[in-house]
DOPAKOL-285269 format. One record per residue (C-alpha): residue in three letters; x, y, z. Coordinates in steps of 0.25 Angstrom, whole numbers, plus 5000, padded with zeros to 4 digits. Layout:
N
ALAXYZ ...
***
This chain:
932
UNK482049694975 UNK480649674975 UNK479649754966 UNK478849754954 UNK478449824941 UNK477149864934 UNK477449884920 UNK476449944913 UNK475849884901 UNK475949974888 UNK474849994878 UNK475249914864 UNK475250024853 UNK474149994844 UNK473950034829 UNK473149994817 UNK471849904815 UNK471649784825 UNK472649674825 UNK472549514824 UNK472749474839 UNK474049404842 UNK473449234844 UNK472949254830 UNK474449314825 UNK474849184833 UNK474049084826 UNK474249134812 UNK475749134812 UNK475749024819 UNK475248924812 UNK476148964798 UNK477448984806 UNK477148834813 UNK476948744801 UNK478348814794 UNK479148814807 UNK478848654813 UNK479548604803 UNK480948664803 UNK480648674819 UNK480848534820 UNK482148514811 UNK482748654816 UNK482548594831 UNK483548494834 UNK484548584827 UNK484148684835 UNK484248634846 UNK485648594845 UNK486048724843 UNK485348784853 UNK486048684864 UNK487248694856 UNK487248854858 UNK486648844871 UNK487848734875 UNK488848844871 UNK488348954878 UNK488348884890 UNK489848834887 UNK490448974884 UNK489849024896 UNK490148924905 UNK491548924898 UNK491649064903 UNK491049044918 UNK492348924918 UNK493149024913 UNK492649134923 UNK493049014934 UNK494349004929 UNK494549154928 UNK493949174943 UNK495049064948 UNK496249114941 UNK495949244948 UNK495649204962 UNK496949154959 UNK497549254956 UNK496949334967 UNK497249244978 UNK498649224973 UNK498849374975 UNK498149364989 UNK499049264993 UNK500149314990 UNK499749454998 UNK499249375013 UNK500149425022 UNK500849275027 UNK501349285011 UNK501949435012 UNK502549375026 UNK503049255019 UNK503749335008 UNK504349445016 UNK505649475018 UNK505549445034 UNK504949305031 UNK506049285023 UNK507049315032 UNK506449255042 UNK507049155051 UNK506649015048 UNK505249005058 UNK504949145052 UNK504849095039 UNK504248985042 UNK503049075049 UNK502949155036 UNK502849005027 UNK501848945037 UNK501049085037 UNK501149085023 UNK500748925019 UNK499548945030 UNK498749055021 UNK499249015006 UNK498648855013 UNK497548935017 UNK497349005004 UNK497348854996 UNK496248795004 UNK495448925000 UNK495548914988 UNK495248754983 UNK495848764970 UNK497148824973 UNK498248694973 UNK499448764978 UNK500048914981 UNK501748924983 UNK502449054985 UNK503749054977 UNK504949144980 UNK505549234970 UNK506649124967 UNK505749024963 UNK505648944976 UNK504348894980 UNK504248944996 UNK503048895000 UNK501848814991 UNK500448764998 UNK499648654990 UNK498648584991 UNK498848454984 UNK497948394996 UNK496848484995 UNK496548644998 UNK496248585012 UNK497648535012 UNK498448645008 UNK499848615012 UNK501248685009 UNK502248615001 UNK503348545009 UNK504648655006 UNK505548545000 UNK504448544988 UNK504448674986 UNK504648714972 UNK505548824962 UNK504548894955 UNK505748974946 UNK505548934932 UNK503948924933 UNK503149034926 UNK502449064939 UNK503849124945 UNK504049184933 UNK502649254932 UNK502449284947 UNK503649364950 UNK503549454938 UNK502249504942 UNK502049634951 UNK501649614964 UNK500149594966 UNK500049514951 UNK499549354950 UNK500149254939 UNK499349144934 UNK499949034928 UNK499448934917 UNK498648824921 UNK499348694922 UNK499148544924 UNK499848504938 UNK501048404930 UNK501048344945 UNK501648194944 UNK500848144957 UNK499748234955 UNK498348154957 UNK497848124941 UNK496348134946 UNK496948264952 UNK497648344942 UNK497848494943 UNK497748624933 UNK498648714940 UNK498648864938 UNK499448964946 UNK499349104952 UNK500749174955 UNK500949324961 UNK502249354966 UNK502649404979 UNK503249544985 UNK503849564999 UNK503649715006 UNK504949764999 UNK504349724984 UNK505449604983 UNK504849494975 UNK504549364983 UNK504049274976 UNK502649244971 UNK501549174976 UNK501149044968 UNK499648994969 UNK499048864960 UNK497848814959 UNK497248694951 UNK496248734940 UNK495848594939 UNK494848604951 UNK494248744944 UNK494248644931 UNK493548544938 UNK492548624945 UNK492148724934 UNK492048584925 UNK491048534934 UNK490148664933 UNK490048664917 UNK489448524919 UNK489548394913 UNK489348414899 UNK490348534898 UNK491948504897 UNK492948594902 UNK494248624899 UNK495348704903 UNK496948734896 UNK498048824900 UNK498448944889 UNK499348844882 UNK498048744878 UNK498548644888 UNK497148584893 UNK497148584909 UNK495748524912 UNK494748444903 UNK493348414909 UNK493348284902 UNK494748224905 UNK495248184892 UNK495648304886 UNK497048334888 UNK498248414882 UNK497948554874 UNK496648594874 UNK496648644860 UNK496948524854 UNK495748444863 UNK494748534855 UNK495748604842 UNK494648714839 UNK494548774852 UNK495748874850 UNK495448934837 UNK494148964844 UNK494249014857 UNK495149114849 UNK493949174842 UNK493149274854 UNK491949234844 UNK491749094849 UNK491249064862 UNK490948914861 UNK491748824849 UNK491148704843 UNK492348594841 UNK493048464839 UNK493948404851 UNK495148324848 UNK494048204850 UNK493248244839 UNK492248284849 UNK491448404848 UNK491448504858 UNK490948624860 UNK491848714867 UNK491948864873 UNK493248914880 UNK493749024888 UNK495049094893 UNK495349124906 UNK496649234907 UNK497749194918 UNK498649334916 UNK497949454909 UNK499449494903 UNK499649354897 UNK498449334889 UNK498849194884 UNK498849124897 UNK497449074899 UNK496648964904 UNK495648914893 UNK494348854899 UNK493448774889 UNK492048714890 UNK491648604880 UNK490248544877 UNK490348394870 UNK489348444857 UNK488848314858 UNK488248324870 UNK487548444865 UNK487148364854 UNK486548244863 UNK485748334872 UNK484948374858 UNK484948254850 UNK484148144858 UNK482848264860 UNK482748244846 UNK481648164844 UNK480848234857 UNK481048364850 UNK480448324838 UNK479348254845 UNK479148354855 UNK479348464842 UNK478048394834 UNK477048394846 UNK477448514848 UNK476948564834 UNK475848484838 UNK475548514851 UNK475948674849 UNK475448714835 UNK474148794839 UNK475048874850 UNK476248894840 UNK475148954831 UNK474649054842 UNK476049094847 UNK476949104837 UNK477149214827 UNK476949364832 UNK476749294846 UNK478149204847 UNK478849304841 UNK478849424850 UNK478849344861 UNK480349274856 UNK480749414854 UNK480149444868 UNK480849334873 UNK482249364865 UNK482349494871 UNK481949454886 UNK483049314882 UNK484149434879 UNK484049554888 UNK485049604895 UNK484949684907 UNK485349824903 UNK484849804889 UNK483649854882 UNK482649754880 UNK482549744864 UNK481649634857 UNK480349654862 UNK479249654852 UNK478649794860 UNK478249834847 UNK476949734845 UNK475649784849 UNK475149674853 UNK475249604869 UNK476649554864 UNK477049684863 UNK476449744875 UNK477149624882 UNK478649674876 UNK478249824879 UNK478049784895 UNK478949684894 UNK480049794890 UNK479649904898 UNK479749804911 UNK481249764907 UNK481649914904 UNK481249954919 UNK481749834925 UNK482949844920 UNK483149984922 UNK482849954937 UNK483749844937 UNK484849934931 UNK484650064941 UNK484749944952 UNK485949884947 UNK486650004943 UNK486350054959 UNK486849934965 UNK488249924957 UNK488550064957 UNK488150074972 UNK489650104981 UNK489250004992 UNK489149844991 UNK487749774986 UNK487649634989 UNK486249564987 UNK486049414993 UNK485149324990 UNK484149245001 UNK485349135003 UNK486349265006 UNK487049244992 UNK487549374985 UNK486649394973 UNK487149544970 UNK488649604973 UNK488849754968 UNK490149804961 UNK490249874974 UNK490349744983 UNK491149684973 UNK492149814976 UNK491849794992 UNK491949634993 UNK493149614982 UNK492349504976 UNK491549514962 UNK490149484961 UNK490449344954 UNK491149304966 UNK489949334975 UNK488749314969 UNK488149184975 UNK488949184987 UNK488349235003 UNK488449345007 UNK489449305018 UNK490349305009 UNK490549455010 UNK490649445026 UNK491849405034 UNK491749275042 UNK491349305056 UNK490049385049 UNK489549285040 UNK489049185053 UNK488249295056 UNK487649355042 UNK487249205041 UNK486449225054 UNK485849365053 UNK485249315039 UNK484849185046 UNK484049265058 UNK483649365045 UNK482749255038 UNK482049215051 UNK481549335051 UNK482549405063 UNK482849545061 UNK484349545061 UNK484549685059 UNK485449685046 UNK484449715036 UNK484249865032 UNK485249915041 UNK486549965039 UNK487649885046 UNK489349885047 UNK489749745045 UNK491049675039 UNK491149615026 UNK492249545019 UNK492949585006 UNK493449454997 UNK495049475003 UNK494349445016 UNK494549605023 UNK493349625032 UNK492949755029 UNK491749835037 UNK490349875027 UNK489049955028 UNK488049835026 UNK486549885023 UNK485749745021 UNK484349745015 UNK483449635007 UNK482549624998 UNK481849524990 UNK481849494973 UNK481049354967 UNK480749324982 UNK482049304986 UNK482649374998 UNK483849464994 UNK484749545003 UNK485349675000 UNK486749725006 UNK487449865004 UNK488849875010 UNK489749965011 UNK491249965014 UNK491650045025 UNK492950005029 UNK493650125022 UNK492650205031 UNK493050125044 UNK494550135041 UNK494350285039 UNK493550285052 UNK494650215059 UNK495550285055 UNK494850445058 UNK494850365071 UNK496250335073 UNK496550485067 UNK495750545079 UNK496250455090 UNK497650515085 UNK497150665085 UNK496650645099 UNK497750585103 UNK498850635097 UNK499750725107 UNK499850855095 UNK499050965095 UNK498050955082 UNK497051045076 UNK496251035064 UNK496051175057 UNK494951205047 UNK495451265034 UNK495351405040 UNK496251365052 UNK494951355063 UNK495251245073 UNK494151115072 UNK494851015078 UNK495951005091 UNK496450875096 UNK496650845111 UNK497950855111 UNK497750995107 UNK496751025117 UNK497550975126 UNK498651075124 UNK497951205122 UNK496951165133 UNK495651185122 UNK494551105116 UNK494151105103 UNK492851175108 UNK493851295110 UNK494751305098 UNK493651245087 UNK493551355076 UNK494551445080 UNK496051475074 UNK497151415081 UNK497951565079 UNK496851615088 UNK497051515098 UNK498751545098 UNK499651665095 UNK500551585085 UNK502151655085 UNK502451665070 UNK503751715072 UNK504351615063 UNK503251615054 UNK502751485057 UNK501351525058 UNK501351595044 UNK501851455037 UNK500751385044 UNK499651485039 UNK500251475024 UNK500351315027 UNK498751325030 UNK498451425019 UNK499051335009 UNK498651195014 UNK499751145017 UNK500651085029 UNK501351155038 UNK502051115050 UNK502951205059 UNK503051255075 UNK502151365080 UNK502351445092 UNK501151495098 UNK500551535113 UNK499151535116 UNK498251635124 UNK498851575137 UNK500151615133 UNK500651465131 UNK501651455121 UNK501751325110 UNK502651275102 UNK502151195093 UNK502451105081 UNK501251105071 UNK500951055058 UNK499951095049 UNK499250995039 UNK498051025029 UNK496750925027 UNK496250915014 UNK494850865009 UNK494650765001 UNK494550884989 UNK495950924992 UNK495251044999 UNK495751085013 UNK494851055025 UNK495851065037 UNK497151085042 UNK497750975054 UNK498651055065 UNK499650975074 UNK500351045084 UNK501350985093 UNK501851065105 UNK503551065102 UNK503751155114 UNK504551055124 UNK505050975111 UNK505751125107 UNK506151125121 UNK506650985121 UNK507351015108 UNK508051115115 UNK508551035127 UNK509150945117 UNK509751045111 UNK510251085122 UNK510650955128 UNK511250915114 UNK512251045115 UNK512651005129 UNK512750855125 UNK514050905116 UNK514451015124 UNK514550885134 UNK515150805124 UNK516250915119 UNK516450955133 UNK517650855132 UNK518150885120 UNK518251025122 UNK518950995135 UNK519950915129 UNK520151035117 UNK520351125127 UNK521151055137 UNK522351015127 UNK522551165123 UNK522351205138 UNK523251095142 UNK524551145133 UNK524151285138 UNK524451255151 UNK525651175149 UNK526151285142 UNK525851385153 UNK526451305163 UNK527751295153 UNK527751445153 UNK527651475167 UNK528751365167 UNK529551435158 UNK529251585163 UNK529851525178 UNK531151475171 UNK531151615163 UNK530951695176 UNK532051625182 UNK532951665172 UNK532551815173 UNK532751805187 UNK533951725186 UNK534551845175 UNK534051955186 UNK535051885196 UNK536151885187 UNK535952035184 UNK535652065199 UNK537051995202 UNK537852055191 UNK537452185193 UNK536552195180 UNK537752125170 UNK537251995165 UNK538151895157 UNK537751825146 UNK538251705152 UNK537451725163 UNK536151745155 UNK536551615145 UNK536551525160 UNK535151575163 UNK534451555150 UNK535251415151 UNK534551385164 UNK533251445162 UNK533351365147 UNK532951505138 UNK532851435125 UNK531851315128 UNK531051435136 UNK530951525124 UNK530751405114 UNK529651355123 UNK528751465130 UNK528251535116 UNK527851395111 UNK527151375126 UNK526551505123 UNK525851465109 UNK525651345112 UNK524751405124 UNK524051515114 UNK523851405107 UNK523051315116 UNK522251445121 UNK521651475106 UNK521451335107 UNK520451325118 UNK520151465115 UNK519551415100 UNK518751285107 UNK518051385116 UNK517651465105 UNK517251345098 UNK516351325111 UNK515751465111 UNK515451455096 UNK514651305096 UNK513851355110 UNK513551475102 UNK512051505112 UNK511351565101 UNK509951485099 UNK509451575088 UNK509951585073 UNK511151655071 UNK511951675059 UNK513351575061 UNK514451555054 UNK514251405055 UNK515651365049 UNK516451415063 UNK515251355069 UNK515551225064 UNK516851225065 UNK516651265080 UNK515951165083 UNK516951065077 UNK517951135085 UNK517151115098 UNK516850965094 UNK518150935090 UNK518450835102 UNK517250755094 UNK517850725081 UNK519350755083 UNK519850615087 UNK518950555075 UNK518950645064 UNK519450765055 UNK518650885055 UNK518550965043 UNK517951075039 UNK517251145026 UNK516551265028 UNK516151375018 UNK516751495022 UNK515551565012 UNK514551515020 UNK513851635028 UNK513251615043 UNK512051525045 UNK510951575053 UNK510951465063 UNK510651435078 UNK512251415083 UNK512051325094 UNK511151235086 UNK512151235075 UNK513451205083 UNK512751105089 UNK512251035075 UNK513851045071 UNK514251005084 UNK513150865083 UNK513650835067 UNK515050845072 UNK515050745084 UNK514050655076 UNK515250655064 UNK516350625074 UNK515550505082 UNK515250455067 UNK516650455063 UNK516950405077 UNK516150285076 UNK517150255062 UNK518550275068 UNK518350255079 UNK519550255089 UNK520450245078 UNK521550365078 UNK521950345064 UNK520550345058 UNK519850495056 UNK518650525049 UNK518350675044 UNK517150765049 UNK516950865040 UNK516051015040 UNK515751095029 UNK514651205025 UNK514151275013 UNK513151365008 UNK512051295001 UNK511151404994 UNK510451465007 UNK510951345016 UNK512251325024 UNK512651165022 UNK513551105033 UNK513950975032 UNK514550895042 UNK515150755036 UNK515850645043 UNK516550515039 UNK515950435051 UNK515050315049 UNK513850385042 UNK512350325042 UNK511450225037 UNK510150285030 UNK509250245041 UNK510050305051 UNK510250445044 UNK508950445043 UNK508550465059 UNK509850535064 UNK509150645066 UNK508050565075 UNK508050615089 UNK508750515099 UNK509150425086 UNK510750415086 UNK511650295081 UNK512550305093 UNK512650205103 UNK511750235117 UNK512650355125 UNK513250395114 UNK512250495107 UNK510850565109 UNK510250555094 UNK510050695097 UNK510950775090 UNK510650745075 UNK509150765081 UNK509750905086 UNK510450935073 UNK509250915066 UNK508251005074 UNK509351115073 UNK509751115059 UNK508351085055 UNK507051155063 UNK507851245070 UNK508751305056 UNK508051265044 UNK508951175038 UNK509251045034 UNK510250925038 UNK510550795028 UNK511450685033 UNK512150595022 UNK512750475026 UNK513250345025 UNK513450215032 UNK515150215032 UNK515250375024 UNK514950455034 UNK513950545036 UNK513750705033 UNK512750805039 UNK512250915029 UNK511551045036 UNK511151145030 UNK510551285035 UNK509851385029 UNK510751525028 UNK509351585032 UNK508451585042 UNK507151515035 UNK505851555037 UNK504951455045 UNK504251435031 UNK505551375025 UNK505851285036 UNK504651175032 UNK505651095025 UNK506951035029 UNK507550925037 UNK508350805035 UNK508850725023 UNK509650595026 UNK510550555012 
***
C-alpha cells in the first residue's frame, strides 16, 4: 500500500537558565572518558570478541537446530498424513473389501494391480519414501512397492519375497489403533546385507490399519521412508562448518555429518544428556569422546503424542576451534587498526561521546529490540535537547504506524474470506488464517511458492498468460472485477470461489491482492433447490404450500392440472374455500388440530368442488420450520386414491371369487359324499318299501282267500319270503344314516351363508363361529394335510367388524397355513401337521391367532409378505395378493394390527388383533405391522 506520513515535530520543554550546547557537552566528556577507556579497550577486545562470535555462533545453532528440527517434524507428519490418505484412495478400500477378496482369481488380480499403480504412483511423488507394503491382519505381507532402483523406478516386490510382518512392533502397533490413527515407528538403520555401503539407509515407518465397510479389520498399511536423504539434505543447509547428527530414542546415533562417529550418541559427546535434560540450556559447551571441543545444541522431535519417550533427537555441532581460528589470526590487525583508530578518531571520540553516544545507544537498543505490538520503551524523550526531539518524533511515528499496522492486520486475519498477496514474480507473500481454512494448507507451506499453486492444472497455463499479457500492458479484464473461477484445495478437490483481483504497489515493487471466497456450499445448495423444483414441477401428486395462516402461495403443475386452475387463481385464498371438505369421519378436525399444533398429519379427505366433482384423496400434512425453530409454512401433498379405492375394491372382490373358485371343489366334494349315501339309502328304501308292499299285498290275498282267517303259518311264509328281519334291522339305519347326511349338507350351506355374509359396513360379530365357519367351508384345503384345532374364548364378546372382509382374512390365513404345512408333508399319508385357532380378549382388543406347523419364514421374507404381488409360491400357484388384502382389511379399513412370528423349520403364526370399539379417525394414526 502506498502512502506517507507527516509527523509533526513537537516543541522540547524548556526550563531554567540557558544551557551548554551539546558539541561542547561532546568534547568535554570526551576527552576524559577516552584517555581511561583505550586502554582496557584494547585488552578487553580480543576477549570480546570471542565471545561475541561464541554467542553469536550459538544463537545461530539453537536456531538452525530447531528449523532442522522443524524439517524433521514437517516429514514425520507428511508421513503421517499421507500414510492415512493412502490408505483411504478408493483402489485400497477395493483392494481390502470383502468382494476383492472373494474374488475370482483375475478379480483379485484387477484390485492388486489397481492398488500397486496409485501406492507406485504415490512413491515417485514423494522422493524420500523407500517402500509402502499393505499387510493383512495375519501378518502376511500382500502387496509391498519399493524403490530400491530410484522413485522413477517404483516397482512391486516379486510375491515369492513377500514378508510375515507378525512379530514386528509395526503389526503390533497398527492394528490396535482406531480407524483413521497413523503409527510411527523408531528410526532405524536398514541391517540390509547387500545394501550399497555409499548408500545406507535411516529407515522410519508410518503404519495405519485398515477397515473394510462392515468394520472387520483388514490389515494395516505400511509406508517407510529413508531419513537418511532428509539427513543429507538438511546437512547440507547448515553448511560446512556446522555438524549434524541424528539418533533414535534409544541413543542409537543414525546419521553423523562427519562419518566417524558411530554407535550411541551419548557416549560420542557424555555431557550432552545431562544437558539437554535442563529446559534452561539451549546451546552446551563440551568434550567429545575425541577430546574435542564442541559446542552443541540439540532438539527432540515426538513420533507419537501418547508415548512421549519415542523421539528422534536432532543435534547441531560447532568444532570450537573453528570459532577460535576465525578470531585468532585478526589479532594483530585489530590491535593495529585499534591504535590508528585512537589516532585517527580522537578528536571525533571527543565530540560524540558522552551525553551524545549515549542516548543514541539507548535509541539504538530500543529500535534493535522492539517488537511489533509492543510499546516502544528506552527512548531518551525526556532530553530537551535535539536528541530528545528526535526520540519524541521518533516515538510518536512508531505509535501510529504500528497502530495502522495492527488495525490492518487484525482486518485481514479476522476477515471470513481468503486473502492472498503475491509478489511481482506471482509468489505468495501473505496467506490469511482464513485461506489457510479454504486451501488446507498452512501459511508455512505456501509462502514463497506461485500462486498456481492454488489452481487446478488446466488453469494455471492460462493464469501464466493473463499476467504475461498483464505486464505488457493489455487490459485482460481480471483486475477489479469479480470473477467465478475454480481453485484447488491441497487433497486436490476443485472447488468453485468468488475471486476479487486488485494490486497495489509497496517499496516499488508491484503486489497483487486476491479475495476469494468459497462457494461451493452455495453451488451445492443451488443445485440442489434446482433438483427440489424439477421434482415439484414434475412430480405426478398435487402440492400446495400454505402460509402459517393456511393461505395458498404455492401450487404445482400437477395440481393445476387437476383442478384446472393457476396459481394466479387460488394465490391467497383458503383451500376450504375452494372445496366443501366431508368431515364425517373427523378427518378435517385432525388436520386442523395437526396445523394448529405444528405437527404432521396425514389421512384421506373427501371433498367435491363448486362443480360438483367429488375427490378422494390421500394427504399428508407436513410443517416448515425457520432456521429459529419458528414456523413459516406448511407443505400439502395430495394424491387422488379414488381409482386405487376402487381398484382395492376389485381385488377384493376378485380375491373373494378367487377362493370361492378354489373352494368350489372342495365344497362339491363335502357335499357330494353325504348327498351320495342319501341317495343310496333312498333307493334302499324304495327297494325295501316294494318288498314290504308286496307283503301287504301278498297277506291281503291270503285274507281275501280265506274268507278274513289268516294262519300264522301262512303269515311266517310271507315274512320269510319278503325277509322281515334284515327289512326292519336295515330301513331305520337307511333312515338316519339319510337324516344324517341331510344335516350334513345342511351345516356346510350354513357355513356358506355365514362366510359370504354381504354386509360391507361394521357390524357387531361373534367372530368365534365366524371362524369356525370359515374352517368348515375351507375344510377340503387343510383336511388331507392337517389337524384343525380350535381355542376360542367363549367370554369374548362380539367384535364390531366388516363380515365379509373378516371371513375372508380367516378364510386367506387358513389356506396359506395348509399350503405351508403342505409343502412339509407332502403327499405323505402318515405325516399331519396341526393348524390351530384361538382368541382372547386383550384389554380393549380381541387377539386371534392363527399358527401352523408348516415351513415357517426367513427374516427377509417375513418382512414383505404383506407387499403387493410378492408371494413365495411357484409362478400359478398364487397372486401375492391375499396377505396384501389381509393387511388393508385388518389394518386401514379396522383399526388394527397384525404381527407375524416365524421361523425357518417352526412354523409360523399370525396374531390379529382388533379393537372391540370403533376408534375415532384420531386414534387410528398409529398401527401396522410388526415382523418377530
Amino acid at each position: 500500500m502506498n502512502g506517507s506520513a507527516d509527523i509533526p515535530a513537537r516543541e522540547p520543554e524548556r526550563s531554567g537558565g540557558p544551557r551548554f550546547g551539546i558539541r561542547a557537552r561532546a568534547m568535554s566528556v570526551a576527552t576524559m572518558l577516552v584517555l581511561l577507556t583505550v586502554v582496557l579497550t584494547g585488552l578487553l577486545v580480543f576477549h570480546g570478541a570471542t565471545l561475541a562470535l561464541l554467542n553469536a555462533h550459538r544463537k545461530m545453532l539453537a536456531s538452525d537446530t530447531q528449523s532442522i528440527s522443524q524439517e524433521f517434524d514437517r516429514f514425520i507428519d507428511n508421513m503421517r498424513r499421507d500414510t492415512l490418505f493412502a490408505s483411504r484412495l478408493p483402489a485400497i478400500v477395493e483392494f481390502a473389501s470383502e468382494a476383492c477378496a472373494a474374488a475370482a482369481e483375475e478379480q483379485f488380480y484387477r484390485c492388486r494391480n489397481h492398488a500397486t499403480g496409485v501406492l507406485s504412483s504415490l512413491l515417485r511423488a514423494r522422493q524420500d519414501y523407500h517402500q509402502i507394503a499393505i499387510v493383512a491382519a495375519d501378518g502376511r505381507e500382500l502387496l509391498r512397492i519399493h524403490t530400491d532402483e530410484g522413485p522413477d523406478f517404483a516397482a512391486p516386490v516379486p510375491e515369492t519375497q513377500l514378508r510375515s510382518h507378525l512379530d514386528s512392533p509395526e503389526f503390533r502397533a497398527a492394528t490396535a489403533l482406531p480407524e483413521g490413527r497413523t503409527w510411527i515407528s523408531d528410526a532405524r538403520i536398514e541391517s540390509d546385507q547387500n545394501l550399497d555401503p555409499s548408500r545406507p539407509r535411516t529407515l522410519i515407518a508410518a503404519a495405519t490399519p485398515l477397515h473394510r465397510a462392515n468394520g472387520q479389520l483388514f490389515g494395516f498399511m505400511l509406508l517407510e521412508a529413508d531419513l537418511h536423504k532428509l539427513s543429507v539434505a538438511q546437512d547440507d543447509k547448515a553448511g560446512q562448518s556446522m555438524l549434524l547428527y541424528l539418533s533414535n530414542s534409544s541413543g542409537d546415533l543414525l546419521y553423523a555429518s562427519d562419518g566417524t562417529h558411530s554407535g550411541e550418541l551419548d557416549a560420542e559427546f557424555p555431557q550432552l544428556g545431562p544437558a539437554v535434560g535442563n529446559p534452561g540450556k539451549n546451546t552446551l559447551v563440551t568434550i567429545d569422546s575425541r577430546g574435542a571441543k564442541q559446542v552443541l545444541a540439540s532438539a527432540f522431535v515426538a513420533l507419537q503424542a501418547e508415548e512421549p519417550e519415542r523421539q528422534l533427537r536432532v543435534t547441531v555441532a560447532i568444532p570450537y576451534a573453528l570459532i577460535r581460528a576465525s578470531v585468532e589470526p585478526s589479532l594483530l590487525e585489530i590491535s593495529g587498526v585499534f591504535g590508528l583508530a585512537i589516532l585517527l578518531t580522537l578528536p571525533i571520540a571527543f565530540i560524540a561521546t558522552g551525553r551524545v553516544v549515549r542516548p543514541l545507544l539507548r535509541m539504538s537498543a530500543a529500535v534493535a529490540g522492539y517488537q511489533p505490538g509492543e510499546s516502544l520503551a528506552g527512548l531518551p524523550a525526556a532530553r530537551t535537547d535535539e536528541i530528545g526531539q528526535l526520540a519524541r518524533a521518533f516515538a510518536d511515528m512508531v505509535r501510529r504506524l504500528s497502530g495502522s499496522e495492527a488495525r490492518q492486520r487484525a482486518a485481514i486475519e479476522t476477515m471470513l474470506d481468503a486473502h492472498v498477496v503475491a509478489d511481482s514474480q506471482r509468489r505468495i507473500v501473505s496467506f490469511n488464517p482464513a485461506a489457510e481454512r479454504t486451501f488446507g494448507y498452512q501459511a508455512s507451506e505456501v509462502l514463497g511458492t506461485l500462486v498456481s499453486t492454488l489452481l487446478p492444472v488446466p488453469s494455471q497455463t492460462r493464469h501464466a498468460d493473463d499476467y504475461a499479457r498483464y505486464q505488457q500492458g493489455e487490459d485482460t479484464g481480471v483486475i477489479d472485477r469479480v470473477r467465478e473461477v475454480h481453485a484447488r484445495r491441497k487433497s486436490g478437490e476443485i472447488f468453485p470461489i468468488e475471486l476479487m483481483l486488485s494490486t497495489f504497489t509497496v517499496d516499488g515493487e508491484q503486489l497483487f491482492s486476491a479475495v476469494m471466497r468459497d462457494i461451493s456450499a452455495r453451488r451445492k445448495a443451488e443445485e440442489h433447490l434446482s433438483h427440489l423444483a424439477a421434482a415439484i414441477e414434475s412430480a405426478d401428486e398435487c402440492m400446495e404450500i400454505l402460509s402459517p395462516t393456511g393461505e395458498i402461495i404455492y401450487i404445482n403443475p400437477a395440481y393445476e392440472r387437476a383442478n384446472k386452475c393457476t396459481l394466479a387463481d387460488v394465490i391467497g385464498k383458503r383451500p376450504d374455500s375452494l372445496r366443501d371438505f366431508d368431515n364425517e369421519d373427523g378427518q378435517v378436525t385432525a388436520l386442523r388440530a395437526a396445523a394448529q399444533s405444528g405437527t404432521k398429519w396425514h389421512g384421506i379427505l373427501r371433498s367435491r368442488n363448486p362443480g360438483g366433482d367429488s375427490f378422494v384423496e390421500d394427504v399428508s400434512l407436513s410443517p416448515i420450520h425457520n432456521g429459529d425453530g419458528v414456523l413459516s409454512a406448511f407443505v400439502v401433498v395430495k394424491r387422488d386414491i379414488s381409482e386405487k379405492l376402487e381398484m382395492e375394491q376389485q381385488l377384493l372382490r376378485g380375491q373373494k371369487l378367487e377362493a370361492v373358485g378354489q373352494l368350489a371343489a372342495g365344497i362339491a366334494h363335502e357335499i357330494n359324499t353325504p348327498t351320495q349315501y342319501v341317495g343310496d339309502n333312498i333307493r334302499f328304501l324304495k327297494e325295501s318299501f316294494a318288498e314290504v308292499g308286496a307283503l301287504l299285498r301278498h297277506l291281503k290275498e291270503i285274507s281275501q282267500n280265506t274268507g278274513g282267517a289268516i294262519l300264522p303259518a301262512d303269515i311266517g311264509k310271507a315274512l320269510e319270503d319278503a325277509d322281515a328281519d334284515y327289512l326292519l334291522a336295515e330301513i331305520p339305519t337307511a333312515i338316519n344314516q339319510s337324516l344324517d347326511g341331510v344335516s350334513r349338507v345342511a351345516g356346510i350351506v350354513r357355513a356358506m351363508k355365514d362366510f359370504s355374509h354381504p354386509a360391507t359396513e361394521r357390524t357387531p360379530l361373534d367372530i368365534n363361529r365366524a371362524m369356525a365357519s370359515t374352517a368348515t367351508v375351507a375344510s377340503n384345503e387343510w383336511k388331507y394335510v392337517a389337524e384343525l384345532r380350535t381355542d376360542f374364548d367363549t367370554e369374548l364378546p362380539q367384535v364390531p367388524v366388516m363380515p365379509g372382509d373378516f371371513n375372508q382374512v380367516i378364510l386367506n390365513m387358513i389356506v396359506n397355513a395348509a399350503h405351508a404345512i403342505g409343502d412339509v408333508v407332502g403327499d405323505s399319508a402318515s405325516g399331519r401337521g396341526t393348524i390351530t385357532l384361538s382368541t382372547r380378549k386383550l384389554d380393549d382388543w380381541a387377539e386371534i391367532r392363527i399358527s401352523d406347523t408348516g415351513c415357517g419364514m426367513t427374516p427377509e421374507v417375513a418382512a414383505r409378505i404383506f407387499d403387493p404381488f410378492f408371494t413365495t409360491k411357484a409362478v400359478g400357484k398364487g397372486t401375492g395378493q391375499g396377505l396384501a388384502i389381509t393387511y388393508n382389511v385388518i389394518v386401514e379399513k379396522h383399526g388394527g394390527t397384525i404381527t407375524v412370528e416365524s421361523r425357518p423349520g417352526a412354523g409360523s403364526t399370525f396374531i390379529i388383533r382388533l379393537p372391540l370399539e370403533v376408534p375415532d379417525s384420531s386414534e387410528q394414526a398409529e398401527h401396522g405391522v410388526r415382523v418377530a
